[in-house]
N, C-alpha and C positions, 0 to 999 in steps of 0.2 A: 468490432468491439474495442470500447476503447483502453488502455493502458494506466488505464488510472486508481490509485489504492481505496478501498470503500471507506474504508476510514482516516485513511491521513489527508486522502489529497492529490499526494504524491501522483506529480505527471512525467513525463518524457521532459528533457531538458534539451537544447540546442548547444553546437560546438564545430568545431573543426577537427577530421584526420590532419595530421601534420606528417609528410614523407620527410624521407631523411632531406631532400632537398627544401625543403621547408614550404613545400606547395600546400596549400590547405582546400580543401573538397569539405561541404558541411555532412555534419551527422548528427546521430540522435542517440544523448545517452538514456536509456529506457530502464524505468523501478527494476526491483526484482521482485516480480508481481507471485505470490502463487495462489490457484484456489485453493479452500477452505473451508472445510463444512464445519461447522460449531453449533455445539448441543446448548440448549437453554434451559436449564432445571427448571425456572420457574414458570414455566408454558410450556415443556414437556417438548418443544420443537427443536428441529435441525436446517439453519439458517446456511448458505451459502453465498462467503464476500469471497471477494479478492482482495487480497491483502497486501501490503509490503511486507517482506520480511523482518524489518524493525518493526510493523508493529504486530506483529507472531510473536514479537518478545516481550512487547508490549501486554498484550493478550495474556501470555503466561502470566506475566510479573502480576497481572491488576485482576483478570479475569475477563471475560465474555461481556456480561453484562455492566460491568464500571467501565470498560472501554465503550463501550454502545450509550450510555448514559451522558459520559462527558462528551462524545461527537455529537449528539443530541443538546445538550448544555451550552458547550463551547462552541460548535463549529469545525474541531479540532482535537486528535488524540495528545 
């Protein structure tokens, strides 16, 4: 499965460990995904994304459904 938020996008990004000798080895900085179950008043359902954690705050701030509208809209929370 992959790493990626249902709503923002948000994927794995690419970098380097750095040792103290300044060797670098690549890595992968990975979202802070979590799942999610979210209730929908107006269809009486319970949806499950995986989210990033900004947008859980997102969610709070705007609601369920205006988050799911503007990804729908825009493309983009």
């Amino acid at each position: 499965m992959s790493k990626v938020c249902d709503l923002t996008g948000k994927k794995a990004l690419k970098g380097n460990n750095v040792s103290h000798s300044n060797r670098k080895t690549k890595r992968r900085f990975y979202p802070n995904l979590q799942t999610k179950r979210f209730f929908i008043p107006e269809t009486g359902e319970w949806i499950t994304l995986k989210v990033s954690t900004s947008a859980l705050r997102t969610i709070n701030k705007i609601g369920i459904n205006e988050a799911i509208n503007r990804v729908i809209n825009n493309g983009k929370l």
